[in-house]
N, C-alpha and C positions, 0 to 999 in steps of 0.2 A: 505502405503505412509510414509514417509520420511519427520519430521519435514521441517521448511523453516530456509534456515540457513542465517543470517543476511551477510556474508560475500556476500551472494548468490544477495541480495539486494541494498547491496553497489554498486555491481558490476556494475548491471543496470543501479541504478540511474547514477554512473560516466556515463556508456557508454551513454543513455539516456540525461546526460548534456550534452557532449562533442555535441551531435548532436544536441542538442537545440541553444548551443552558435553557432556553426557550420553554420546553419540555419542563424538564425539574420545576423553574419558577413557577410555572403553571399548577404543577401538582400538587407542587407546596404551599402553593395558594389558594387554591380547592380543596386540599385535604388537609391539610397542617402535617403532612406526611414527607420523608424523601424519597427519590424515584431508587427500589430496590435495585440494584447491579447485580446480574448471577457471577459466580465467579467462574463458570462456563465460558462464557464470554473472554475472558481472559485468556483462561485454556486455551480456546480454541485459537484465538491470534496468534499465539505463541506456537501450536504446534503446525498450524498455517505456512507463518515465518521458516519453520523448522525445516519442515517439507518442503518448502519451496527452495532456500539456499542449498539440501540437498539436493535437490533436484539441476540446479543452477552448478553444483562442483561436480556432479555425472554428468554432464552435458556438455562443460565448456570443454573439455579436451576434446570432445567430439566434433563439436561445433566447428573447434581450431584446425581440424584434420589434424592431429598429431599424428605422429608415426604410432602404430601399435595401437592404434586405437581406430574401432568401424564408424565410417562417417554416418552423420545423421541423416536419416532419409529427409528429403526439402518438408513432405506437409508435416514429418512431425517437427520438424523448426521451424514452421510458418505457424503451427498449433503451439509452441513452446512460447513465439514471442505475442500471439494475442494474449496466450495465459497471462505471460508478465505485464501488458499491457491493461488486462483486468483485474491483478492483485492488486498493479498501484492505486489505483482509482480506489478498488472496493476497501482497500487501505489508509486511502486518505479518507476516504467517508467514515467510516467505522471511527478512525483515528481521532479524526475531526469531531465526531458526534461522542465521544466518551469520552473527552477531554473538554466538550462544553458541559459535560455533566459532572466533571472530578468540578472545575470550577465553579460550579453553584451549588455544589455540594459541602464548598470550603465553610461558610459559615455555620454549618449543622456538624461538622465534624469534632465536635465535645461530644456527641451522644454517640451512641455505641453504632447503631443504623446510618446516622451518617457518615463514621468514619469508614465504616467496613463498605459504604456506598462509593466513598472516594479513594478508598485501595482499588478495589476493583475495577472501577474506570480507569484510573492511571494505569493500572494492568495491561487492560484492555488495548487504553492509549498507547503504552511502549509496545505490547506486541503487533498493533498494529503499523506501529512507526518503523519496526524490525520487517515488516513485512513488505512493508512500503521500498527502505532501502535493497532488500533480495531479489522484490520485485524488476527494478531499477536497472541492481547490476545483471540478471538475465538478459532480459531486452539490451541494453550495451554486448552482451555478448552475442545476444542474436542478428546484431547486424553485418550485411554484407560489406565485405571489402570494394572500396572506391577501387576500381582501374581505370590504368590512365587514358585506355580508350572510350570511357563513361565521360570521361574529364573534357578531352579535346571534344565527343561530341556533344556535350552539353554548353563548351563555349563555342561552338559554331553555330547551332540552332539561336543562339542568344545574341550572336553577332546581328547586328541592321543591315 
C-alpha cells in the first residue's frame, strides 16, 4: 500500500463540496427550504475522530515494539492501516460535503433553520477534519521501517 497523499484528499473534499453546495442550491430552489443538518452527524464525526486517535495512542507503542509492551500481531496492523486508510478518505468526503453545505447555507443564516443548518455542518466539517488528521497520524505510524538492505536492493534492481 501506498501512503494517502494529501493532494489525493483535497481533491475529494473539493469534489465532495462542490456536491454538498450543489445539493442545498438545488433544494433551495425547488423548495424555497434549507437542506436540514441532523446534529447526529456532527456527533458521530466527532466520536469517530475520538475513537480513532484512541485507538492511534493504544497502538503506537505497540506498533513501536516498545519495551513492556506485546507487539502487534502483522494482520491486525495491516487491518489498522487500511482502517486509517479509510477514515481519511471517508473524512474527506463527509468533510468536503458539509462544508459545501455550511457554505450555501451562509446566506440563509438570519433565519433560525438556516443558522442551526450551518452550525451543524461546520460541526460536522471540524469533526470530520479531526478525523481526517487521526486518520493520518495512524497510517504514519503504521508504516514499516526502511532497512538499509531494502535500500541497496532497490538501488540495484534500478541500476541499467
Amino acid at each position: 500500500m501506498k501512503p494517502t497523499k494529501v493532494r489525493l484528499l483535497l481533491t475529494l473534499a473539493v469534489l465532495a463540496g462542490a456536491i454538498g453546495w450543489g445539493a442545498v442550491s438545488l433544494i433551495q430552489g425547488q423548495s424555497g427550504r434549507i437542506l436540514p443538518v441532523p446534529w447526529l452527524a456532527a456527533s458521530t464525526m466527532w466520536i469517530l475522530a475520538l475513537a480513532l486517535g484512541i485507538w492511534t495512542l493504544l497502538a503506537r507503542p505497540r506498533l513501536q515494539r516498545r519495551p513492556g509492551t506485546k507487539s502487534l500481531p502483522p494482520i491486525v496492523a495491516a487491518r489498522t492501516a487500511a482502517l486509517a486508510m479509510a477514515a481519511s478518505r471517508t473524512g474527506s468526503l463527509v468533510g468536503g460535503f458539509y462544508l459545501g453545505v455550511a457554505l450555501a447555507a451562509l446566506p440563509a443564516r438570519f433565519t433560525a433553520a438556516g443558522l442551526d443548518t450551518l452550525w451543524a455542518a461546520s460541526g460536522t466539517a471540524a469533526g470530520s477534519l479531526l478525523l481526517v488528521v487521526a486518520a493520518l497520524w495512524l497510517e504514519h505510524i503504521c508504516r514499516l521501517p526502511i532497512d538499509d538492505d531494502d535500500v541497496k536492493g532497490a538501488q540495484i534492481e534500478s541500476a541499467p
